[in-house]
KEFIDO-338006 format. One record per residue: residue in three letters; x, y, z of N, C-alpha, C in turn. Coordinates in steps of 0.02 Angstrom, whole numbers. Example, Ala and Ser with C-alpha at 12.3 -4.5 7.8 and 13.67 -1.06 7.14 Angstrom:
[rec "Ala",[660,-284,390],[615,-225,390],[660,-165,390]]
[rec "Ser",[642,-112,354],[684,-53,357],[645,2,394]]
***
This chain:
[rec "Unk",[-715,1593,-74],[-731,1527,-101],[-691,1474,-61]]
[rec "Unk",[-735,1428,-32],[-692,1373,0],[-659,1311,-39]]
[rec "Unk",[-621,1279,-24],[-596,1227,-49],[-636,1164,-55]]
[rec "Unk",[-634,1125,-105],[-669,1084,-118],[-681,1026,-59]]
[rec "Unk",[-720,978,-30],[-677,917,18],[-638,903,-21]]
[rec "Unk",[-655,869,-85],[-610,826,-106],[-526,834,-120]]
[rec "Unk",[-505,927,-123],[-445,924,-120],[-419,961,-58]]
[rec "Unk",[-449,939,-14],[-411,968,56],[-361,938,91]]
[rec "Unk",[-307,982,131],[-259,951,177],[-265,887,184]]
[rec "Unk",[-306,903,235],[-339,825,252],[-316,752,221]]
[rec "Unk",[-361,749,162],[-346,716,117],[-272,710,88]]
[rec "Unk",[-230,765,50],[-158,745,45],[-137,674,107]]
[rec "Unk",[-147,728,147],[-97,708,220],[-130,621,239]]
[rec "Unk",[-187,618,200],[-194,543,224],[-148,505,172]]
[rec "Unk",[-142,525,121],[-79,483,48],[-17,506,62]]
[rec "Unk",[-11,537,109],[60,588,98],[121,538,106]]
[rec "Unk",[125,481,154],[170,446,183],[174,389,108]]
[rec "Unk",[108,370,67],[109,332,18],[154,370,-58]]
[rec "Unk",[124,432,-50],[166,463,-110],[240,463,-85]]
[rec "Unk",[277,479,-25],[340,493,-11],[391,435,-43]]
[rec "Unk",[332,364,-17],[372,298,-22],[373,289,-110]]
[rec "Unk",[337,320,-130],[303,290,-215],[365,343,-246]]
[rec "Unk",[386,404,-239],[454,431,-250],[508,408,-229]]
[rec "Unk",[505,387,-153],[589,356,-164],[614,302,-214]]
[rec "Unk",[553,255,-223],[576,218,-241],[542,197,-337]]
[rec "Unk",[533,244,-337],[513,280,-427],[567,246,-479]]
[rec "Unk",[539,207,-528],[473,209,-538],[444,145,-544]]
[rec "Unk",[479,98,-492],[440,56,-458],[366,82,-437]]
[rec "Unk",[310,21,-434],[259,51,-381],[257,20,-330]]
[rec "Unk",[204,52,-284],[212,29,-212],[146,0,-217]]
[rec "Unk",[88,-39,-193],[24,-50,-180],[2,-12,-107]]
[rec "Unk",[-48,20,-122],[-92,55,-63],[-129,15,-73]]
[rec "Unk",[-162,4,31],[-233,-30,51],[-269,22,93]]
[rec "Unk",[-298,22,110],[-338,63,141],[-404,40,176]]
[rec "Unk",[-393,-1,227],[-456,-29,266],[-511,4,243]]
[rec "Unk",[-579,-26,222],[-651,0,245],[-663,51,163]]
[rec "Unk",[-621,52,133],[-627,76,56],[-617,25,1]]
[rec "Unk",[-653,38,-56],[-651,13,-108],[-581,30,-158]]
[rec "Unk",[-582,-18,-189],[-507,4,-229],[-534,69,-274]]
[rec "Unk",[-579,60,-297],[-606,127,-349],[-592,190,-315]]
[rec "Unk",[-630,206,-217],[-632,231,-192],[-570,267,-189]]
[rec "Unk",[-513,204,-164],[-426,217,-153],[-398,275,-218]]
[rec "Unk",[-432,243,-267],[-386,262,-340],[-415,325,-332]]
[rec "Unk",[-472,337,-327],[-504,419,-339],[-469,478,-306]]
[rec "Unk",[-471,468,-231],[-451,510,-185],[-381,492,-170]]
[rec "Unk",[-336,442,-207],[-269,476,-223],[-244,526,-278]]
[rec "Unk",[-300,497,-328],[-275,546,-383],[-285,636,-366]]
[rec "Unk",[-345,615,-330],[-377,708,-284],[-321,719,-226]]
[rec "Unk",[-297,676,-213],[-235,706,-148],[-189,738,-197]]
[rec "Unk",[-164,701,-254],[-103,734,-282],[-121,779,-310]]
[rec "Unk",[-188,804,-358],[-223,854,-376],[-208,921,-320]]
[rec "Unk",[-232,897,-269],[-233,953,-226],[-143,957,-195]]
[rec "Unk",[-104,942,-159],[-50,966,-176],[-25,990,-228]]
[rec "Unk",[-21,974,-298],[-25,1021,-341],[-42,1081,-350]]
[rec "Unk",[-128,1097,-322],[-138,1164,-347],[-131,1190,-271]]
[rec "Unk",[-124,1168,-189],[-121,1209,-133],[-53,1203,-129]]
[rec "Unk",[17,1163,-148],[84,1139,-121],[105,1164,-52]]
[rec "Unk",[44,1115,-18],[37,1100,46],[142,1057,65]]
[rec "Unk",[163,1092,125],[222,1070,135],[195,1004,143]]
[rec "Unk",[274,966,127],[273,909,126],[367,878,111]]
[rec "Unk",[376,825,120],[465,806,124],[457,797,40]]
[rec "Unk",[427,829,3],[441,800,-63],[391,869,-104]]
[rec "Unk",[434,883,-142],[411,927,-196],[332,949,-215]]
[rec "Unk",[302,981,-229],[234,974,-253],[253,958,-340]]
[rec "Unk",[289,961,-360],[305,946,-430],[320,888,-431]]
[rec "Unk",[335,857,-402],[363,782,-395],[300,718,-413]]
[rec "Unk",[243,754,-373],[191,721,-375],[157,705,-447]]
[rec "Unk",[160,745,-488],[141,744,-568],[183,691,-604]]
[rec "Unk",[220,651,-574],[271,594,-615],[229,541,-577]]
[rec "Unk",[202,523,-532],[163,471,-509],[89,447,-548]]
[rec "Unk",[80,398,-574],[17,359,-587],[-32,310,-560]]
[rec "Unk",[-84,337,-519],[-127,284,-508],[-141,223,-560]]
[rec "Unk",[-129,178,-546],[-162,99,-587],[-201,71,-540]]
[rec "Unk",[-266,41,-564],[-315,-7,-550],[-299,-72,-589]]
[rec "Unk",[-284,-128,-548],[-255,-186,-556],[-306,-238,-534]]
[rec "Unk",[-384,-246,-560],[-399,-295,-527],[-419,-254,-446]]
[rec "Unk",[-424,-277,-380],[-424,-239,-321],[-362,-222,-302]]
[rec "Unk",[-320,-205,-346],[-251,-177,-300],[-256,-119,-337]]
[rec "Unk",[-208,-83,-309],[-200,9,-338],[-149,-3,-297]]
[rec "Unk",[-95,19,-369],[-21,18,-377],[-10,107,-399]]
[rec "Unk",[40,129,-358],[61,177,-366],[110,195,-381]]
[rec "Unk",[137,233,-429],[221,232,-458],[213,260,-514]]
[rec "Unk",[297,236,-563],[295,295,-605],[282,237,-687]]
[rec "Unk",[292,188,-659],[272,113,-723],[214,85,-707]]
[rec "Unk",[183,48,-757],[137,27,-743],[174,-64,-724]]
[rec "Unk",[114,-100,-658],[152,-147,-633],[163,-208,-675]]
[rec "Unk",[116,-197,-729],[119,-274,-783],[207,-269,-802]]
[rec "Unk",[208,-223,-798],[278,-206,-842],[360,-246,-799]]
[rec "Unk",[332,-318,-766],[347,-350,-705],[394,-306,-656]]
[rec "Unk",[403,-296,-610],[433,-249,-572],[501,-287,-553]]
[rec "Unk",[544,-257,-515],[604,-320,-494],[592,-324,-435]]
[rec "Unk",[631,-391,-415],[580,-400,-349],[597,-349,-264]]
[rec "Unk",[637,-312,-278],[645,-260,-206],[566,-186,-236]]
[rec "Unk",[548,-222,-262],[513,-147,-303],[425,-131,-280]]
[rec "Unk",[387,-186,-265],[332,-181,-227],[350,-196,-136]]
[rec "Unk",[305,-144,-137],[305,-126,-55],[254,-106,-30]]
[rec "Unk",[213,-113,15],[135,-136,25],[155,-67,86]]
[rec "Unk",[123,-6,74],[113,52,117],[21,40,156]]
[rec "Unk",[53,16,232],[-25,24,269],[-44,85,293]]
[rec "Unk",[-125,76,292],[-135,159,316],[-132,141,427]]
[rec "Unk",[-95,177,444],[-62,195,508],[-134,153,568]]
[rec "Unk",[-186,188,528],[-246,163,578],[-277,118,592]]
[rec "Unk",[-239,38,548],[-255,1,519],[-234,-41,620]]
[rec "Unk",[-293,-77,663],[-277,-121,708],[-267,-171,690]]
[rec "Unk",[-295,-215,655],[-290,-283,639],[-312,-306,576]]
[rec "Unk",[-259,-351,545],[-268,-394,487],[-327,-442,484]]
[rec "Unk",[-379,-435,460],[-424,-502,451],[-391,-557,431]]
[rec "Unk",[-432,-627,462],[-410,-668,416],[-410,-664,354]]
[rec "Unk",[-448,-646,325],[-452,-635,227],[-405,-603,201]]
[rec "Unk",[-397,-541,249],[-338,-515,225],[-266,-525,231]]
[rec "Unk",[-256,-580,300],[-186,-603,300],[-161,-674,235]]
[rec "Unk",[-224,-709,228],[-233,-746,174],[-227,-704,114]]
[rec "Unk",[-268,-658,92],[-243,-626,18],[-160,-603,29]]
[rec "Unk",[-142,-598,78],[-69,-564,94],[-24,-636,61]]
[rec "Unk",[-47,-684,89],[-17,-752,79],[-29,-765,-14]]
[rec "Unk",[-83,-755,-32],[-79,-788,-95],[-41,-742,-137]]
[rec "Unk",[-29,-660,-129],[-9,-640,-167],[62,-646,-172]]
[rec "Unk",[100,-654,-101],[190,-673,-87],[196,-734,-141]]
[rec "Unk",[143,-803,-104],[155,-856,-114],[150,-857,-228]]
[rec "Unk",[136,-815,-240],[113,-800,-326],[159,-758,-356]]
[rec "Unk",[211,-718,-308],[280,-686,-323],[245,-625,-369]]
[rec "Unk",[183,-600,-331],[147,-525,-373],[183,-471,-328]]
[rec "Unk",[187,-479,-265],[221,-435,-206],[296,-472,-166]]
[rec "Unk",[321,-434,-152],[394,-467,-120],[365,-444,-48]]
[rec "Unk",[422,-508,-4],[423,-504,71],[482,-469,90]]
[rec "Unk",[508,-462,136],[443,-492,202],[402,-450,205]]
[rec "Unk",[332,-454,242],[293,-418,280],[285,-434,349]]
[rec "Unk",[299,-362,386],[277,-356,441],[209,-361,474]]
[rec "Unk",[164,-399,515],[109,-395,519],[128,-370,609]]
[rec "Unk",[94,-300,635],[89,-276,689],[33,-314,750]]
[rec "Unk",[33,-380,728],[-6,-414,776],[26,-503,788]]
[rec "Unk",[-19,-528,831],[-2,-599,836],[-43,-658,791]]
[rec "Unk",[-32,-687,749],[-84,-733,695],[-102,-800,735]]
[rec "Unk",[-150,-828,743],[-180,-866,751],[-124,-916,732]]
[rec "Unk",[-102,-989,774],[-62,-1025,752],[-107,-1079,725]]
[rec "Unk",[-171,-1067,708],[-207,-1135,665],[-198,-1111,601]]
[rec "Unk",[-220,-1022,603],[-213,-996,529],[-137,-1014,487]]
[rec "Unk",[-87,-998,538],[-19,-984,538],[-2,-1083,498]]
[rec "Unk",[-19,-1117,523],[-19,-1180,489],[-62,-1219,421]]
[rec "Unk",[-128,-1162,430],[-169,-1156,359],[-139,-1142,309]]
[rec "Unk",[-102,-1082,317],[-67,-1045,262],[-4,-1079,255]]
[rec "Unk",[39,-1096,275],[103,-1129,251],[84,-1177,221]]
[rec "Unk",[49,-1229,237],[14,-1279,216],[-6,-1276,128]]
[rec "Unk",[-37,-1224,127],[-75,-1202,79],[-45,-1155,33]]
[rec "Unk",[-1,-1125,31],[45,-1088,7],[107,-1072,35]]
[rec "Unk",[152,-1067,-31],[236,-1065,-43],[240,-1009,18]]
[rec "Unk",[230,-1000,78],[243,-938,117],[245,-965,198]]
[rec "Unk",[314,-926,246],[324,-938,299],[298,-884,344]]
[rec "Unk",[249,-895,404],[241,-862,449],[295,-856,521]]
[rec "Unk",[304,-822,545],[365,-832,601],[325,-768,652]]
[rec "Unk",[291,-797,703],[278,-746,787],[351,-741,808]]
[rec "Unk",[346,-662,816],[432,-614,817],[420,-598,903]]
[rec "Unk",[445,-598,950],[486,-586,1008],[413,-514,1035]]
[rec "Unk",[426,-482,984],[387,-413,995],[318,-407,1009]]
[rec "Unk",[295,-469,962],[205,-484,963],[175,-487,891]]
[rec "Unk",[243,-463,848],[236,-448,785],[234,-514,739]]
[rec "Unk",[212,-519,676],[221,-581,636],[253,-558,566]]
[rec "Unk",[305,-628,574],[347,-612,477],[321,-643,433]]
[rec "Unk",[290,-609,388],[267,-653,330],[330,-651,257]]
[rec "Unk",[339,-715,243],[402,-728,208],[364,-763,151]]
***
């Protein structure tokens, strides 16, 4: 009998780096994004990643038991991961925005939702953005919200 897709390696190992961070820092949550998926999508096939470490306890830097103290929440389009739910206001070192690795570039929409949610004190900064922002956008957004952009030496951008 083969393994299901839905709880294969595979799959863990794409949440694996999100669950590690969602334990250290328990029971804060962290928010997962996941380019090109739906939040429903996100919430499903995390709950099936931790499912399946559970019943394969595929190695990993963190327990397969560990994983059963973590809760998916659907927030609206965010999916918060941790061991509280996030209404429960978090303190502010306690959200931490885990990208998935494959992720090339921030849309504008999405460096803007990045902005409204800092500038609304739902997520704490800084964020690192692995690219260079547009300096018209970069003046849209300060403009427009409580939030500082800064182009870093590297190519990188600080969102504050």
């Amino acid at each position: 009998m083969s393994t299901p897709s839905r709880l294969r390696e595979q799959n863990f190992r794409r949440f694996e780096q999100s669950f590690d961070t969602a334990l250290k820092q328990y029971p804060h949550p962290i928010i997962i994004e996941i380019p090109d998926l739906s939040p429903r999508t996100i919430a499903a096939r995390c709950r099936d990643a931790m499912l399946s470490h559970q019943q394969f306890k595929w190695t990993a830097p963190f327990h397969y038991e560990a994983t059963k103290r973590l809760k998916v929440y659907e927030k609206g389009n965010i999916i918060w991961l941790g061991g509280k739910d996030p209404e429960d206001k978090p303190s502010p070192e306690a959200a931490q925005i885990v990208l998935n690795n494959s992720t090339p570039e921030w849309t504008e929409a999405e460096i803007r939702a990045l902005a409204l949610l800092l500038s609304s004190a739902k997520i704490q900064g800084p964020i690192t953005l692995n690219q260079v922002v547009d300096p018209l956008l970069i003046s849209h957004l300060e403009s427009s919200f409580n939030v500082s952009l800064t182009p870093q030496p590297d190519g990188t951008t600080l969102i504050l």
